[in-house]
N, C-alpha and C positions, 0 to 999 in steps of 0.2 A: 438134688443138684449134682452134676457131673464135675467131679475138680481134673482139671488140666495139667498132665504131668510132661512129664522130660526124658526124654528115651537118651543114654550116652554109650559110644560105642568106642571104646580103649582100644581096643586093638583090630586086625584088617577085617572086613567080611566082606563076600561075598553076593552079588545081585542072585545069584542062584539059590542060595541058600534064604532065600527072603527073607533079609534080616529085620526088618520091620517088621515083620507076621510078629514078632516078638516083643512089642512093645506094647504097651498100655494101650485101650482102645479110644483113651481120652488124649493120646498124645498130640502135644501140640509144638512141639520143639524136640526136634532130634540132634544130636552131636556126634561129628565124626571126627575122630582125633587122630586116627589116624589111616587107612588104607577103604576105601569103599572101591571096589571091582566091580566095574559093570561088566559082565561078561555074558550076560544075557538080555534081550528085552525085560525091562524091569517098571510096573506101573503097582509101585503099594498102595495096596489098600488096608482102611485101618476099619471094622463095623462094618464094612464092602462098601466104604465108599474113599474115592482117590485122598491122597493124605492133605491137606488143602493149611499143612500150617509150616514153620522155619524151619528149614535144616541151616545149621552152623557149621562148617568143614571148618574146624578150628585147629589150622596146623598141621591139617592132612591133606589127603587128596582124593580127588572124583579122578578114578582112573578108567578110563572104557579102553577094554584090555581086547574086545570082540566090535565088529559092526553092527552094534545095539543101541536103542534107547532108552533111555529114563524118563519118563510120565509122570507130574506130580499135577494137582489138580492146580483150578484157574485161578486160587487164589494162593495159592502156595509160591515159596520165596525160597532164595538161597543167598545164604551170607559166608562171603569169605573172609575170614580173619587170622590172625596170626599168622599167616606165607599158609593159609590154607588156598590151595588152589588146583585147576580141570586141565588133567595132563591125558592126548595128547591136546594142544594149546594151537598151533597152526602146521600148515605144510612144512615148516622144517621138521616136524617132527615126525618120526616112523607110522604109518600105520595111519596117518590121518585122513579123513574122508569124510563125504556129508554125513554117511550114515550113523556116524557116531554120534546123537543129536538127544538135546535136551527140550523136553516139550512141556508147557501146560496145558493142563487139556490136551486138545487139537491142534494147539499152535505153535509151531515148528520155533522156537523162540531161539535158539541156539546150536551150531554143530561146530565141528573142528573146524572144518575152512570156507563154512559162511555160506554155502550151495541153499538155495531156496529157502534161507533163517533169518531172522531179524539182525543176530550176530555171530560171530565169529566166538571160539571158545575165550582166543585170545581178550576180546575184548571185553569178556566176562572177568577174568582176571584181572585185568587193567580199574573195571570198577569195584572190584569188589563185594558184588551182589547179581542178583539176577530174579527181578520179577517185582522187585521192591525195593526199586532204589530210583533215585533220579539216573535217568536215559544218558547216554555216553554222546555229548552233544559237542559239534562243530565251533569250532571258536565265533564263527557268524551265530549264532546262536546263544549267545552269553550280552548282558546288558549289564551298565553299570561297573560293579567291579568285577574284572575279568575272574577272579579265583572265582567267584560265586556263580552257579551255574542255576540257571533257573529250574523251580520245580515244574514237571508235567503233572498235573492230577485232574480230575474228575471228580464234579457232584453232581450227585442227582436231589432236583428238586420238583417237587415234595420226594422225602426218603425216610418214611414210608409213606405210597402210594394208594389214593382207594383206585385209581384210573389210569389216565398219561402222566408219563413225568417227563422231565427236562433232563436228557447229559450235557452238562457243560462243562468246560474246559477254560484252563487259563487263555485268556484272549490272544495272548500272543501263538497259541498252537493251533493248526488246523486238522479235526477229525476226520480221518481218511474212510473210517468202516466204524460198524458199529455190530456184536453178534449180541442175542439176549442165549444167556444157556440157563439149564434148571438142572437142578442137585446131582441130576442123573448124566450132566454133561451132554444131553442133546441140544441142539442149538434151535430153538423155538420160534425166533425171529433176526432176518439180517438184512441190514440196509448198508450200500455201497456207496463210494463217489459222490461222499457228502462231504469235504470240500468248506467246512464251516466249522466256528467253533462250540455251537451248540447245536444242540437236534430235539424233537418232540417227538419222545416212543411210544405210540398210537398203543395200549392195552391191549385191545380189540379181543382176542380171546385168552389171554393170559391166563391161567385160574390165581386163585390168591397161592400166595408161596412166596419162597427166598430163589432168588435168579442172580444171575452175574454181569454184568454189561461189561464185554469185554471191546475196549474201544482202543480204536488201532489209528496212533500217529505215525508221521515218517522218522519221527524221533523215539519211537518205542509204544509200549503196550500196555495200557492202565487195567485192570481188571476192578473194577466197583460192584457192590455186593448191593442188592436191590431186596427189596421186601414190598410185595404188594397182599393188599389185604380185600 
């Protein structure tokens, strides 16, 4: 059995320098405390496959110093804590553009001033996470008590699958898109301008394996981790 360790990074590095190539192949939590440079397209991988677990910029910062990307896989997260946060942040800032863009997988989840991305960097900072947090929601879009912000999530039912399952979504949200990908990030199957809070994903030639449904609100982007047998 594989134990799942902790990569921590004290002082700056470099996207060039692939600083991940350096970590445990089991890692599942990385720590930046202080200076991460993207200065080049950068997609780690950990075994050759995308790193798919939490980095914590704890008091540091995501700096993209070049017109590059950082690539982490679809189920992979980022949490910002202690004033850790992604400089540059919006057009007041020097140097900012779309291409400076934070992806899972294939999907353009984040850049500096929001060009063809889910969000804006700024508003990545504003929550405090990215890919794993509740969605940065509209004051129209809160019930109850206004502090309390509803959760987005996604289950699939039956999870795990011999056949079709079910994605379904808290009722109050409606599913916009729906991709299946598999380990290797090809996207297997995609249904659009569904428009409903649950959908039935037809098997049909799936082989057995772990898949991803990444299902896409106008409120953000759930990725659910799927096992069919």
């Amino acid at each position: 059995m594989q134990v799942e360790a902790q990569c921590v990074f004290h002082n700056k590095i470099l996207a060039s320098d692939n600083p991940f190539g350096a970590c445990p192949i089991t890692t599942d939590t990385i720590f930046i405390l202080d200076t991460f440079e993207i200065d080049v397209n950068y997609e780690p991988m950990l075994a050759g496959f995308p790193f798919e677990g939490v980095i914590i910029v704890d008091g540091g910062v995501l700096y993209w110093s070049h017109n590059s990307f950082f690539r982490l896989g679809a189920s992979a997260c980022i949490r910002l804590i202690n004033g850790g946060h992604i400089y540059p942040e919006n057009i007041l800032n020097p140097g900012c553009n779309a291409s400076e863009a934070l992806y899972f997988d294939t999907f353009n989840y984040a850049n500096c001033n929001g060009e063809n991305a889910l969000h804006t960097f700024s508003e990545v900072n504003a929550a405090g996470c990215a890919n794993c947090c509740n969605p940065i929601l509209n004051n129209d879009d809160y019930f109850g008590d206004a502090n309390e912000p509803i959760s987005l999530n996604v289950v699939g039912i039956p999870n795990p699958s011999m056949g079709d399952f079910i994605l379904k979504a808290n009722g109050q949200f409606v599913i916009k898109s729906i991709e299946i990908v598999d380990l290797a990030g090809h996207i297997c199957a995609k249904f659009q301008n569904l428009n409903a809070d649950q959908f039935v994903v037809k098997r049909n030639n799936l082989a057995a394996g772990v898949y991803f449904a990444r299902v896409l609100f106008k409120e953000g982007l759930v990725t659910k981790k799927i096992v069919l047998h």
